[in-house]
Every structure is written in structure tokens, then in C-alpha cells.
MARDODO-88327 format. One line per 2 residues: number of its first residue (from 1); for each residue y, x negated, z of N, C-alpha, C. Coordinates in nm, 2 decimals. Atoms other than C-alpha are relative to their C-alpha. Layout:
BEGIN
NUM) Y:X:Z:Y:X:Z:Y:X:Z  ...
! end
This chain:
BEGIN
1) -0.12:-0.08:0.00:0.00:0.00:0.00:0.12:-0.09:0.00  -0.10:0.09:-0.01:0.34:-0.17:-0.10:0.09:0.03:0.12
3) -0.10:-0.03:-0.13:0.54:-0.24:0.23:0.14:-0.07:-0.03  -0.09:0.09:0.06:0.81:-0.47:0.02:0.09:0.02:-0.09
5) -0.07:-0.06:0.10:0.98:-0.23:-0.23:0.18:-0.10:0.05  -0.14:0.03:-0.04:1.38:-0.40:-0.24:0.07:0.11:-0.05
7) -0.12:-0.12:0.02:1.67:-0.17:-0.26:0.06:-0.04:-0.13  -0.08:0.01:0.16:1.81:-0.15:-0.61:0.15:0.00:0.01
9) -0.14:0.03:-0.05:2.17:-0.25:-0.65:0.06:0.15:-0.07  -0.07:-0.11:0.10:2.24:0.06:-0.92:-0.12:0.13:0.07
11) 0.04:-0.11:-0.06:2.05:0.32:-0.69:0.08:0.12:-0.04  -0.08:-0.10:0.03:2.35:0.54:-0.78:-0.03:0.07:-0.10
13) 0.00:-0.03:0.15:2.29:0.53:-1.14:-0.08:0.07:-0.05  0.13:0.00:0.02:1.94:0.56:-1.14:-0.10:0.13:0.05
15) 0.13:-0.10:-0.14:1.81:0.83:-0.84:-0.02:0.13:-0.12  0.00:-0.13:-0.03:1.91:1.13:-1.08:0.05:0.02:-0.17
17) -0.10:0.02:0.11:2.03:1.20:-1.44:0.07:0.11:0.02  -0.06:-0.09:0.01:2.31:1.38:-1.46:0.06:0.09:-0.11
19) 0.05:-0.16:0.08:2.31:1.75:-1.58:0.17:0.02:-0.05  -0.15:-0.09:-0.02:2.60:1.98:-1.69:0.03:0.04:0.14
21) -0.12:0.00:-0.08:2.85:2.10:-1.52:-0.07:0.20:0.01  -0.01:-0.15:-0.01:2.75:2.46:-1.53:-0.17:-0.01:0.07
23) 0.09:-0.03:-0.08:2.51:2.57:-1.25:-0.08:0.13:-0.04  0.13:-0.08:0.06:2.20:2.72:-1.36:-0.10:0.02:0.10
25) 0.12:-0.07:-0.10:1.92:2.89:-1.13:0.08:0.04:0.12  -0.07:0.03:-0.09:2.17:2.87:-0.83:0.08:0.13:0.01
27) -0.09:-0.14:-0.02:2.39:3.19:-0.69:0.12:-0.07:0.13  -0.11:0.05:-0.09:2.71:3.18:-0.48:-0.02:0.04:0.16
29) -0.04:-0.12:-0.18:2.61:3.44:-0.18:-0.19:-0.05:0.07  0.09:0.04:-0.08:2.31:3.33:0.07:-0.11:0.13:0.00
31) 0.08:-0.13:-0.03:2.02:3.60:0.01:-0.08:-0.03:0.13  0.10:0.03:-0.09:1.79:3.65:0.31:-0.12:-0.03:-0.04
33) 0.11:0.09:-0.02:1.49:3.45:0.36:-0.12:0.05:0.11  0.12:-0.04:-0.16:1.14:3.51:0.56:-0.04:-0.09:0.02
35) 0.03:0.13:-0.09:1.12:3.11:0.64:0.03:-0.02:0.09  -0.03:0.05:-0.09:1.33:3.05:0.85:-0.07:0.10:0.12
37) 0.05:-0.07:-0.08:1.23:3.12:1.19:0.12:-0.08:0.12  -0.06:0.10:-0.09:1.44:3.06:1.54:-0.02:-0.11:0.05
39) 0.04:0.15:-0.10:1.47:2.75:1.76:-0.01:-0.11:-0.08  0.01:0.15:0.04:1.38:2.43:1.66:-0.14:-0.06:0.02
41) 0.11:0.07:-0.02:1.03:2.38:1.63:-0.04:-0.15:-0.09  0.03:0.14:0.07:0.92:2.03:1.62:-0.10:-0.01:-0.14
43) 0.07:0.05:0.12:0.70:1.91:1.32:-0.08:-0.14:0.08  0.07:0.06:-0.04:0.40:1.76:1.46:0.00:-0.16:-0.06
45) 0.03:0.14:0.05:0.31:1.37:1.42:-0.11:0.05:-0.11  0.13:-0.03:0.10:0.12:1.37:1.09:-0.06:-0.13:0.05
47) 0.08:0.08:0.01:-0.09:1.07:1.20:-0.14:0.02:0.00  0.11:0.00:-0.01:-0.38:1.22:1.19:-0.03:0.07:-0.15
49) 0.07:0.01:0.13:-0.63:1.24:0.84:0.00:0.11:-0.02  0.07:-0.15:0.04:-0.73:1.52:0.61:-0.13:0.03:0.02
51) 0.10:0.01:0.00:-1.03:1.66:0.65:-0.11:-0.09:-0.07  0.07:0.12:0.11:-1.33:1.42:0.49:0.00:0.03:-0.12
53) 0.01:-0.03:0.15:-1.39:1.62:0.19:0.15:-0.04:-0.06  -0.14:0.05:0.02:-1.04:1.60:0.11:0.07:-0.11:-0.04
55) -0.07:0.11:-0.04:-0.94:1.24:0.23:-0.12:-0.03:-0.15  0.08:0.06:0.08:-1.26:1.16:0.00:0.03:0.06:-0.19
57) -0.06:-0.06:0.14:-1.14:1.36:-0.31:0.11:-0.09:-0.04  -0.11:0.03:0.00:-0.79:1.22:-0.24:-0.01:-0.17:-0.03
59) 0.04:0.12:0.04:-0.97:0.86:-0.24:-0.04:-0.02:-0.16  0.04:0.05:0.14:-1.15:0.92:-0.56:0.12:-0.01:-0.12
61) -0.10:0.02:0.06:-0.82:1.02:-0.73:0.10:-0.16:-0.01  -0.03:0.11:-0.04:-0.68:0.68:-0.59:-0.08:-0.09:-0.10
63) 0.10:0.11:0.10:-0.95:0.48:-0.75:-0.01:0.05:-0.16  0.00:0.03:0.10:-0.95:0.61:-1.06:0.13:0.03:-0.09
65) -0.13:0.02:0.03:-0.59:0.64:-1.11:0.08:-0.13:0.02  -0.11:0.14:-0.02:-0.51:0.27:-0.94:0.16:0.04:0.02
67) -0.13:0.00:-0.02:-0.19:0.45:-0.82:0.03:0.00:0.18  0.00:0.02:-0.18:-0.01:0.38:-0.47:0.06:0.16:0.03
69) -0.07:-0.13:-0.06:0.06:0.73:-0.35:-0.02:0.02:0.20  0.02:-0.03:-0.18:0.11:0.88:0.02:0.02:0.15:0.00
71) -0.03:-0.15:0.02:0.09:1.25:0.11:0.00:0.08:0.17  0.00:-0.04:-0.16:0.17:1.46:0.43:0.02:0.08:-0.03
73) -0.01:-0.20:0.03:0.12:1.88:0.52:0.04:-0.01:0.12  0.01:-0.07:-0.18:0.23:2.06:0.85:-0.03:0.13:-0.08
75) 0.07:-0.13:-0.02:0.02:2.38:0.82:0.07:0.10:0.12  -0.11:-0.09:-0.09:0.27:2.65:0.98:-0.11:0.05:0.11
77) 0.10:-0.14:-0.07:0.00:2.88:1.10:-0.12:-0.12:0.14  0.13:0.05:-0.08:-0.28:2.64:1.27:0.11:-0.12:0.10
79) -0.08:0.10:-0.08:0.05:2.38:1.40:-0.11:-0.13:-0.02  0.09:0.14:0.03:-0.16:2.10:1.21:0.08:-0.07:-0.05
81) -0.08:0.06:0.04:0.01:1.82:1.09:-0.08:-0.13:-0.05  0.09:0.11:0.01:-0.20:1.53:0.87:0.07:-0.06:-0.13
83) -0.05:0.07:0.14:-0.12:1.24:0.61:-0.10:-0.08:-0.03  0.10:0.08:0.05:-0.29:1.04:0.38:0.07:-0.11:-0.04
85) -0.05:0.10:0.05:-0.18:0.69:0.33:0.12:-0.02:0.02  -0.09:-0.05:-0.11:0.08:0.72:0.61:0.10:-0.12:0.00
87) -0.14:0.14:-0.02:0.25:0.31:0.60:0.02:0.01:-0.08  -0.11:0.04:0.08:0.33:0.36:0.26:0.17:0.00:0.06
89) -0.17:0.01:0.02:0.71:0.26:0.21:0.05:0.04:-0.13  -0.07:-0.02:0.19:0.89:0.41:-0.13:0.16:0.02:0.05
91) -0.11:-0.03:0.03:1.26:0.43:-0.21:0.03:0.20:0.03  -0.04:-0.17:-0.05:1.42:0.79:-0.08:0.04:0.04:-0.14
93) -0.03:-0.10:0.10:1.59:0.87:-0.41:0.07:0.06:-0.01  -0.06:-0.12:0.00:1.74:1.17:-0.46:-0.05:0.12:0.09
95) 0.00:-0.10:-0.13:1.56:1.35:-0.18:0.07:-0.02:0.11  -0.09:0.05:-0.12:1.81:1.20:0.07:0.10:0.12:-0.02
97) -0.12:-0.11:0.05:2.02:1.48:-0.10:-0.07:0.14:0.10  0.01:-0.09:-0.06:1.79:1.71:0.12:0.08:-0.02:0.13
99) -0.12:0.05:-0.16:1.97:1.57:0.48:0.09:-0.02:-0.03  -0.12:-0.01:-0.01:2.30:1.55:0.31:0.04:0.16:0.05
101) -0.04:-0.16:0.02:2.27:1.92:0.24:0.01:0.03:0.18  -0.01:-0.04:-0.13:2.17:1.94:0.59:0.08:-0.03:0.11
103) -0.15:0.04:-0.09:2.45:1.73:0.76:0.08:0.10:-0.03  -0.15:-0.03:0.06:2.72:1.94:0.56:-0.03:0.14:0.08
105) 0.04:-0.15:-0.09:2.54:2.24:0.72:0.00:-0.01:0.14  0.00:0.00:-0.09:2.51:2.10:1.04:0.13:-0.01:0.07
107) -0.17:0.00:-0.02:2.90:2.01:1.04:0.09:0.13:0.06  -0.09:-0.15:0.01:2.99:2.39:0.94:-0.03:0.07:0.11
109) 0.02:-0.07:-0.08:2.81:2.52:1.19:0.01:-0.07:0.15  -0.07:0.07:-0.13:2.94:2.28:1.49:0.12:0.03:-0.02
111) -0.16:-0.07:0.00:3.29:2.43:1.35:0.01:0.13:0.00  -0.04:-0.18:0.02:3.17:2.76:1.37:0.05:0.06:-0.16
113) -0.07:-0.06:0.12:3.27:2.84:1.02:-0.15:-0.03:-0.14  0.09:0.00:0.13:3.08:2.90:0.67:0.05:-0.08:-0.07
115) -0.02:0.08:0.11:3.04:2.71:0.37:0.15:0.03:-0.04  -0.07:0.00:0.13:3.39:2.66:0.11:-0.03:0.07:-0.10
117) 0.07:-0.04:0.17:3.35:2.81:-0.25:0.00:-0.17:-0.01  0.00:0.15:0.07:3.38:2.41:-0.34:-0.12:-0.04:0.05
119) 0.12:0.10:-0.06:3.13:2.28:-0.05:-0.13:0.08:-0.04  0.11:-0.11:0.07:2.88:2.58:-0.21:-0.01:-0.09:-0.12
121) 0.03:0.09:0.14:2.95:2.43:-0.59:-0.06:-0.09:0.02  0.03:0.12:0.02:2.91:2.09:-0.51:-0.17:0.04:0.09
123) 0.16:-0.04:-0.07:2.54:2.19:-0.24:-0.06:0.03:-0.16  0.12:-0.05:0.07:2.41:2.37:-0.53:0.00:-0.08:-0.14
125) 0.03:0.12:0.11:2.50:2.06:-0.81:-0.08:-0.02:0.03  0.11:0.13:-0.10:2.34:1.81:-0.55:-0.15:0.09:-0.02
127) 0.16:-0.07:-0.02:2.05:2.06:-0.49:-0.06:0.05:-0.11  0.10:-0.08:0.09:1.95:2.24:-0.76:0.01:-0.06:-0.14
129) -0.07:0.10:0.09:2.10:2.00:-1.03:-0.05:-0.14:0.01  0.04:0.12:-0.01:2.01:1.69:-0.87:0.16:-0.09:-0.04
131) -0.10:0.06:0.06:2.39:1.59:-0.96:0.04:-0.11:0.08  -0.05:0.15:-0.05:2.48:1.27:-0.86:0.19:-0.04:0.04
133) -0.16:0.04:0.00:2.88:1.25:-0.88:0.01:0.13:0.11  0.02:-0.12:-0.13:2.83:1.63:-0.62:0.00:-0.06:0.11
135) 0.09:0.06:-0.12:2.61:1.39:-0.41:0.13:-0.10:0.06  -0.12:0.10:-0.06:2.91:1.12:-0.40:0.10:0.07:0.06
137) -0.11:-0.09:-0.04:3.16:1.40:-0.31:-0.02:0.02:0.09  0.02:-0.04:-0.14:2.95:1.54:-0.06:-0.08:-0.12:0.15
139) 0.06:0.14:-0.08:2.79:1.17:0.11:0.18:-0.02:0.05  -0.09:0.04:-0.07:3.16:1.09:0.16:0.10:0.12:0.07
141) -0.05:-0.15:-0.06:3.33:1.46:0.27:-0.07:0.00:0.13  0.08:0.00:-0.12:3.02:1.44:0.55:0.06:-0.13:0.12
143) -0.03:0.07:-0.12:3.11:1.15:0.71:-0.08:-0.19:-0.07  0.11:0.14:0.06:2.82:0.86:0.49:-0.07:-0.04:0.12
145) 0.07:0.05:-0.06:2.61:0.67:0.66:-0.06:0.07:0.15  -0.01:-0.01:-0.16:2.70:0.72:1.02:-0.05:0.18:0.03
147) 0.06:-0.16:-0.01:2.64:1.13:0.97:-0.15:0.02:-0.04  0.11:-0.01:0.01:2.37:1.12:0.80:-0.12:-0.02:0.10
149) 0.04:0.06:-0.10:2.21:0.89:1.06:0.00:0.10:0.08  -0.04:-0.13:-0.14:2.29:1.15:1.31:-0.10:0.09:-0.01
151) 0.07:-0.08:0.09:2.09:1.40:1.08:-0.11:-0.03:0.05  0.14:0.01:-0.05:1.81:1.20:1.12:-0.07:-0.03:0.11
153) 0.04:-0.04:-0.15:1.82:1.16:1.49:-0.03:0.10:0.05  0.06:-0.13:-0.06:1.80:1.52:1.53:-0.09:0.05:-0.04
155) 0.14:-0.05:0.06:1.51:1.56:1.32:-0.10:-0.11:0.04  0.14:0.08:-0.07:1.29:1.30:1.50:-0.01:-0.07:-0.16
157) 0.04:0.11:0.11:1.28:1.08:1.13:0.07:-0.16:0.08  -0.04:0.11:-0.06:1.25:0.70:1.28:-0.04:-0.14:-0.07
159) -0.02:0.14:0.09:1.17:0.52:0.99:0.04:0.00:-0.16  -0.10:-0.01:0.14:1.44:0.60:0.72:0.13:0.00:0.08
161) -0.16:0.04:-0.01:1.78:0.44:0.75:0.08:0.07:-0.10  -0.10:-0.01:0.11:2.08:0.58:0.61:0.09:-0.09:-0.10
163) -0.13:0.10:0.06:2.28:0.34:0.36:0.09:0.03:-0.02  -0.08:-0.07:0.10:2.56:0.33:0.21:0.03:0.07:-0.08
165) 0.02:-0.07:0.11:2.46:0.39:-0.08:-0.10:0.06:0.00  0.11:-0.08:-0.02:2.26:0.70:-0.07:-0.10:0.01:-0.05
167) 0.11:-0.01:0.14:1.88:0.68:-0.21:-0.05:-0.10:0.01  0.09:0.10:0.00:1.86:0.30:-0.18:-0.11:-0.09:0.11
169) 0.09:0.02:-0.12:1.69:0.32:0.15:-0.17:0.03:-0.02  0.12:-0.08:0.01:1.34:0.36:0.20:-0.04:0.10:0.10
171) 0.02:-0.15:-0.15:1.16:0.66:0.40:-0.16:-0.02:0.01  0.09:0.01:0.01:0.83:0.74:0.43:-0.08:0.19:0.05
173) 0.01:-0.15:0.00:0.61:1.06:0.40:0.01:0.06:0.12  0.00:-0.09:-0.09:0.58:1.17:0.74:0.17:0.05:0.07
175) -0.13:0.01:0.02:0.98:1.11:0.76:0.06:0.15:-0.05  -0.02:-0.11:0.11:1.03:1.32:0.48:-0.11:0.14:0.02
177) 0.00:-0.08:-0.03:0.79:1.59:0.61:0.12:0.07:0.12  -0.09:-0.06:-0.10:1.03:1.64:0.90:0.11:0.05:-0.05
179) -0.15:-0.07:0.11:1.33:1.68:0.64:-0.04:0.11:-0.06  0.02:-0.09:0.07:1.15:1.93:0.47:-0.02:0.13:0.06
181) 0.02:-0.11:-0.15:1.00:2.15:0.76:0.10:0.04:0.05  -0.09:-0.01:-0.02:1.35:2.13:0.89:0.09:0.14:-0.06
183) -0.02:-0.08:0.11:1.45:2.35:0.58:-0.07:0.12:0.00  0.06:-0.13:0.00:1.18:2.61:0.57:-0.03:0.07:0.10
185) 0.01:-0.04:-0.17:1.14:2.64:0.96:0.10:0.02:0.10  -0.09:-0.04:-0.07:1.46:2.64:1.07:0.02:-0.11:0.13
187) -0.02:0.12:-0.09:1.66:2.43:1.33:0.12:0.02:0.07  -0.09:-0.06:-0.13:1.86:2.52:1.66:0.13:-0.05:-0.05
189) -0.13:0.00:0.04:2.18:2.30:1.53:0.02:0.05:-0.17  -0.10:-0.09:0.15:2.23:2.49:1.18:-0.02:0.17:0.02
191) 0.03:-0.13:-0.03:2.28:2.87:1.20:-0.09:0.07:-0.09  0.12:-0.07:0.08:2.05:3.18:1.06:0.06:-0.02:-0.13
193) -0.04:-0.03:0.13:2.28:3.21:0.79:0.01:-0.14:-0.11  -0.04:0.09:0.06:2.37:2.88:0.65:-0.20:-0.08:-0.01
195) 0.13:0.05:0.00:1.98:2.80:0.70:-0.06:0.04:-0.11  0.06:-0.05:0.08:1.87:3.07:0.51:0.07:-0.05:-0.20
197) -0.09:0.08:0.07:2.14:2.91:0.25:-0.08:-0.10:-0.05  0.06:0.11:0.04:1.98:2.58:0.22:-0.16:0.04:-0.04
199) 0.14:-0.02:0.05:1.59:2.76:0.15:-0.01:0.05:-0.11  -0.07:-0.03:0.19:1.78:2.94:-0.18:0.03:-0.08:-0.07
201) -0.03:0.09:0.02:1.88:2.64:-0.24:-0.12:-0.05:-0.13  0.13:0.07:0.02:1.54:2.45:-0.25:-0.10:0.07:-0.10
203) 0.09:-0.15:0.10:1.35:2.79:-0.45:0.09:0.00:-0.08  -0.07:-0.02:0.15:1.64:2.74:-0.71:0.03:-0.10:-0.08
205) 0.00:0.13:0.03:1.60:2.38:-0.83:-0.01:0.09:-0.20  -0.02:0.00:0.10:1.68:2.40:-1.21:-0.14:0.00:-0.08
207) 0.12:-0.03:0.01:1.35:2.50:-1.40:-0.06:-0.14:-0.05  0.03:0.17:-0.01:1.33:2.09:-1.58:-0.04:-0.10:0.13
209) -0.02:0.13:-0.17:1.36:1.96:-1.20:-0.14:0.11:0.11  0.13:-0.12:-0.11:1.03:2.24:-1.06:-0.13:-0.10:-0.02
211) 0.14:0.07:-0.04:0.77:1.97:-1.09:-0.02:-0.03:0.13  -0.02:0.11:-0.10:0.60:1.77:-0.84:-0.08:0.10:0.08
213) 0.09:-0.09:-0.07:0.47:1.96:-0.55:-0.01:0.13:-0.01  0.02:-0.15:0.10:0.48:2.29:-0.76:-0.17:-0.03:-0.08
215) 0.12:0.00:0.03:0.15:2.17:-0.91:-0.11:0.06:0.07  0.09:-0.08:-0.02:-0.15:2.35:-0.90:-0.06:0.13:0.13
217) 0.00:-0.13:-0.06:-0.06:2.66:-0.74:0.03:0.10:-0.09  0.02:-0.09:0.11:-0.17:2.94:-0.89:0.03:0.17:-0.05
219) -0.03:-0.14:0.01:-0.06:3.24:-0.75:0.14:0.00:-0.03  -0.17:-0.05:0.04:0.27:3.40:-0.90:0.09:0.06:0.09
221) -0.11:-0.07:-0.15:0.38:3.56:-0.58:0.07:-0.11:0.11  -0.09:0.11:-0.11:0.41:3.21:-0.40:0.10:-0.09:-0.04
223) -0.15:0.07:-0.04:0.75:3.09:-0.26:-0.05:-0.15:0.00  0.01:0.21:0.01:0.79:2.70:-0.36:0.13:-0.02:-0.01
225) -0.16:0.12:0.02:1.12:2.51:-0.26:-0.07:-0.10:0.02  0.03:0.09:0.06:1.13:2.17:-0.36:0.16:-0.08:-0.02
227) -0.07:0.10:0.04:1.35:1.88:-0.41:-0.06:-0.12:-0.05  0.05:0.12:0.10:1.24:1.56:-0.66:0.08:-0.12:0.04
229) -0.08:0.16:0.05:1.33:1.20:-0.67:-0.04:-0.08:-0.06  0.08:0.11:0.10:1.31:0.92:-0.91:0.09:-0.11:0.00
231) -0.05:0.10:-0.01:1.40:0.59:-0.91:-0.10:-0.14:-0.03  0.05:0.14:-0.06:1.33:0.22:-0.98:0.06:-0.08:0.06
233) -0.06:0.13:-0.13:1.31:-0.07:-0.76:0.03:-0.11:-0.10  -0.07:0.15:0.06:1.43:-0.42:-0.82:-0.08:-0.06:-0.16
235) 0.10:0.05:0.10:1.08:-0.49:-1.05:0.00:0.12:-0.09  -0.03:-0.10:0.07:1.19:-0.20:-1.24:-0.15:0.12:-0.02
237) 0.14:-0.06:-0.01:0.85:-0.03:-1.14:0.06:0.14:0.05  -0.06:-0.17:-0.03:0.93:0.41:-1.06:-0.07:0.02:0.11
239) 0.09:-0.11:-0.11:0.90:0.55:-0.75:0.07:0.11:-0.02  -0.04:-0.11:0.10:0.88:0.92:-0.83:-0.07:0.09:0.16
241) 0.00:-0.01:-0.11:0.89:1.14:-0.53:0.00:0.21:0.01  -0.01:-0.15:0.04:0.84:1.56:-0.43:-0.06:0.02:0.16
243) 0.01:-0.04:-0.16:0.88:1.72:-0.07:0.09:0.16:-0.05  -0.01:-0.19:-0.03:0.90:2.15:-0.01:-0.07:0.03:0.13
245) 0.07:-0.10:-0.09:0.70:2.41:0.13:-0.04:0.05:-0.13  0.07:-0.08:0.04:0.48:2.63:0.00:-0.06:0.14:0.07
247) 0.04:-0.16:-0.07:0.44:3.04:0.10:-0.07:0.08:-0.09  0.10:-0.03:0.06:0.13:3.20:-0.03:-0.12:0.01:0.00
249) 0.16:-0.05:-0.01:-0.21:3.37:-0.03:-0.04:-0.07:0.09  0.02:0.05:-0.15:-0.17:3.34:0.32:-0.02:-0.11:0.07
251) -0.06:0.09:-0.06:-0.07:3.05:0.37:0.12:-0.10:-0.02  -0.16:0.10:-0.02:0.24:2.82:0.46:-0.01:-0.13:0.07
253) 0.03:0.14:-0.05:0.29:2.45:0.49:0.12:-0.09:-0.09  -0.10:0.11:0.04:0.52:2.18:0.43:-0.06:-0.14:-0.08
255) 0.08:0.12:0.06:0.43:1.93:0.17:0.07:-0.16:-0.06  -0.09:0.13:0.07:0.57:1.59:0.08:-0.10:-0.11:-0.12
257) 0.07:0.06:0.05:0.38:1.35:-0.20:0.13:-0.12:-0.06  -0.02:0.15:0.01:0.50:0.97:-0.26:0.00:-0.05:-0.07
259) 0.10:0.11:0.11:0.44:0.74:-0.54:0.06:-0.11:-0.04  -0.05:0.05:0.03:0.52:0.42:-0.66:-0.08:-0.07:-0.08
261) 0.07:0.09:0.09:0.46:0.15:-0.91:-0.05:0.03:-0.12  0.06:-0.02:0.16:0.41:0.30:-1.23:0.13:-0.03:-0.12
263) -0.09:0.03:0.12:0.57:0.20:-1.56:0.11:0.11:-0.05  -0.06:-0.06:0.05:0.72:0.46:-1.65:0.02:0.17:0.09
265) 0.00:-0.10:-0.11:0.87:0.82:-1.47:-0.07:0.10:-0.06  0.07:-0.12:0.01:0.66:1.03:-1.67:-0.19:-0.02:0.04
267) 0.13:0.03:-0.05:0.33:0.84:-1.54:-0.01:0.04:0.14  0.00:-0.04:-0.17:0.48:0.87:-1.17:-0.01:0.16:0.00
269) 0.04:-0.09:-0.03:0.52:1.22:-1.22:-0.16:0.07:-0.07  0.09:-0.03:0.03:0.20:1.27:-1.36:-0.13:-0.06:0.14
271) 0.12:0.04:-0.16:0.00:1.09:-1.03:0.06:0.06:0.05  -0.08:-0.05:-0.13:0.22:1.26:-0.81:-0.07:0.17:-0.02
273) 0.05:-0.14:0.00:0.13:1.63:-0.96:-0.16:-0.06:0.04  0.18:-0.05:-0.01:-0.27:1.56:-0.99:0.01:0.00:0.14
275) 0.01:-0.01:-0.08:-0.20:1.45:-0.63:0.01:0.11:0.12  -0.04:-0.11:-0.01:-0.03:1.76:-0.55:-0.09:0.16:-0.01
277) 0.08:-0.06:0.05:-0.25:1.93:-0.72:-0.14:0.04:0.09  0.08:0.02:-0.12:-0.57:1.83:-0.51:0.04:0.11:0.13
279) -0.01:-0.05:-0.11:-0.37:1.95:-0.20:0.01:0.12:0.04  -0.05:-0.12:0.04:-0.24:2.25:-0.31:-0.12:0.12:-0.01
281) 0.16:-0.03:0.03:-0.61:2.37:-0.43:-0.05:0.05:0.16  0.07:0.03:-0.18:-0.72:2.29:-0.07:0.07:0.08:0.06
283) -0.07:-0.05:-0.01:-0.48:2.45:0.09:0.02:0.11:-0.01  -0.02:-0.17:0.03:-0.45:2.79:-0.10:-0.19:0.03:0.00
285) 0.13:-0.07:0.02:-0.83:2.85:-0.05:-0.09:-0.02:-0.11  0.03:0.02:0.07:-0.95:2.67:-0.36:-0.10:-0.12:-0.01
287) 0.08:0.11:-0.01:-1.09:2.37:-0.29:-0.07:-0.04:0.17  0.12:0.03:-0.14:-1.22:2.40:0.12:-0.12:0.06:0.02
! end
């Protein structure tokens, strides 16, 4: 598992390409949501494995793919929490853009007050856009580094730093489960509303940007938010990256999947789905 990825100097350039200007899938008014839930429940330690069948499926894919991936669930209903391939290290990307969203919410609702029409525009660039020049508006509007950071002290993530430059840090899945859980479960410092806000958000990712842990789910009724990232490191190798939820055919769970070291980003996202895929299967009653 590579523990030595370097930070790229053009992280900026790179995390995201940037879209139009005209916001597509995305709405202005916060509909209600049945994820969130009150309080602030933690997001268990994933250190513990997937079942064997599973871990051993999840191995064979490994071996005959030769790809480095890492993958972590919290299963809402049973309060399980498991990863596979837990020290990887990859580049955050453009999912860092999930805990901006979440600082700028956690801001509004320590001033008591709702989103802007602007701080809305720019959320639903960053988010559902993946817009990169949004993301600079809204990393420096927040506070940068030092907010962020904050962000990720209150979500118990303790091995992803915030940089400067947003994206060229690395994280790691079980990290990035917590960011994501955060979102679909709800969390005592952001309110009902501005919560339910950011899960519209994640369910309205631009339909080009719905890969990733959208793979191999099959029912049409299930809720999938989702945020992507892509990027190379210094060896111009892609880490290609996909953290949500998943609500459906009774069941709910938070998913993150990892990847690094492939030539090219349409290889990373192609190990990243099959991996996705596997879990997903499992998961919705297909493969246990």
C-alpha cells in the first residue's frame, strides 16, 4: 500500500475540471430529507475487516487488477463500521470540497443565520459541479486552513491535515468515512435545515460527475449522494477517489472507496467502480 504519495505543487489545477457556469442538477431552496437524523452520532472506528467472503472477493479483485485501493462502510442499521486496506494514504482531491461545504455550514449556523443567494451559488458550483474557482471563493470566505482544521476536529478525522492549498493533503478512508457520515447522519453543530441542504447537495452531483460509489446498485428507488476526486501526484500517477451514502432495499451505509497509481483517470475510475461494485452487491443483499 503506498504510504509516500508527495503533494503536487498544481493540486489547484488538477483536483477538478472546470464546468460551466450554469448550475445544472442543483436547486436554490433546501427540500426535506429522511437522512438526517438528530444529535451527533459518532461514526464508529472502521478498523475492523469485512466479513471473509467479502475481504476474499475484495482480495481477488486486488490480485487480478494489481490496483492499490482502500475501502470503508458504516452500516447505519447494525452501527458496524469496517475497512479494507485501512493505511492506505491517497491525495484528498476534490473531496475536501465535502468539509468545506461543511465548515461554511457550520459558520452559518454558529451565527444563527441561513445560507446567502451567493454562498448557495458558489456550495452548489463546489458540490455538484466540482468547480474549482467556487472552491477558492469559498476555502478563503471560510477562514482556509485553520477552519477547516477545526471541521475536522469535530468530526473525530485525525489523519488528514488541512493545507493551504486545498486537495494537496492526503486523508485516508476511514477519515473520509467520517466526512461523509457527517452529511447523511447529521451533526449537533450544523442545524436541521442547513444539514438537510448539504444531502441535496450530494444527491445532485452533475450527472458526468455520478460515478464512483454509484456503481453496482441496482435498485432505482435508492438515494446515492456522492462527491468524486481526481488528481495526480508528483509521479503523475491518478489518485481517483468516491465517498457518499447509500439508502435502499433496506439498507443504509456510508461508503468511501480510494485508489491510486493508475496511468490514466479513466483506469482509476474504472478499479474504483468494480470495487464499489463488489461492495455495493454485498451490501444491497446480492452478494451475502
Amino acid at each position: 500500500m503506498r504510504t509516500d504519495l508527495l503533494k503536487p505543487a498544481a493540486a489547484l489545477l488538477l483536483s477538478a475540471g472546470l464546468l460551466s457556469t450554469a448550475i445544472t442538477g442543483c436547486t436554490g431552496q433546501p427540500a426535506p430529507q429522511s437522512v438526517t437524523v438528530p444529535g451527533s452520532p459518532a461514526t464508529p472506528s472502521a478498523s475492523s475487516e469485512p466479513e471473509l467472503a467479502l475481504r476474499m472477493e475484495l482480495d481477488r479483485y486486488a490480485a487480478e487488477t494489481g490496483a492499490d485501493f482502500s475501502v470503508a462502510i458504516y452500516e447505519y442499521g447494525s452501527n458496524r463500521a469496517w475497512s479494507y486496506q485501512p493505511d492506505g494514504r491517497y491525495l484528498e482531491a476534490s473531496l475536501v470540497k465535502v468539509p468545506i461545504l461543511l465548515t461554511l455550514l457550520r459558520q452559518a449556523t454558529e451565527e444563527d443565520r441561513e445560507l446567502t443567494a451567493e454562498e448557495m451559488e458558489l456550495a452548489e458550483l463546489m458540490i455538484c459541479q466540482s468547480d474549482n474557482a467556487a472552491t477558492d471563493e469559498l476555502y478563503a470566505r471560510t477562514g482556509g486552513a485553520g477552519e477547516l482544521q477545526r471541521t475536522y476536529g469535530l468530526l473525530g478525522v485525525s489523519g488528514t491535515e488541512a493545507s493551504e492549498v486545498w486537495g494537496a493533503n492526503e486523508t485516508t478512508v476511514e477519515d473520509q468515512l467520517r466526512i461523509t457520515t457527517a452529511v447523511a447522519r447529521g451533526v449537533d453543530w450544523i442545524s436541521a435545515g442547513l444539514q438537510d441542504y448539504a444531502v441535496q447537495l450530494l444527491e445532485s452531483v452533475v450527472p458526468e460527475q455520478a460515478w464512483g460509489i454509484s456503481a453496482g446498485i441496482l435498485d432505482p428507488l435508492a438515494q446515492v449522494g456522492l462527491k468524486n476526486g481526481w488528481l495526480q501526484d508528483d509521479f503523475l500517477a491518478w489518485n481517483v477517489s468516491s465517498s457518499g451514502f447509500v439508502l435502499g432495499a433496506g439498507s443504509e451505509y456510508s461508503i468511501v472507496v480510494l485508489t491510486a497509481g493508475t496511468e490514466t483517470l479513466d483506469q482509476g475510475i474504472t478499479v474504483l467502480e468494480g470495487a464499489a461494485a463488489i461492495v455495493n452487491r454485498w451490501e444491497l443483499g446480492a452478494g451475502g
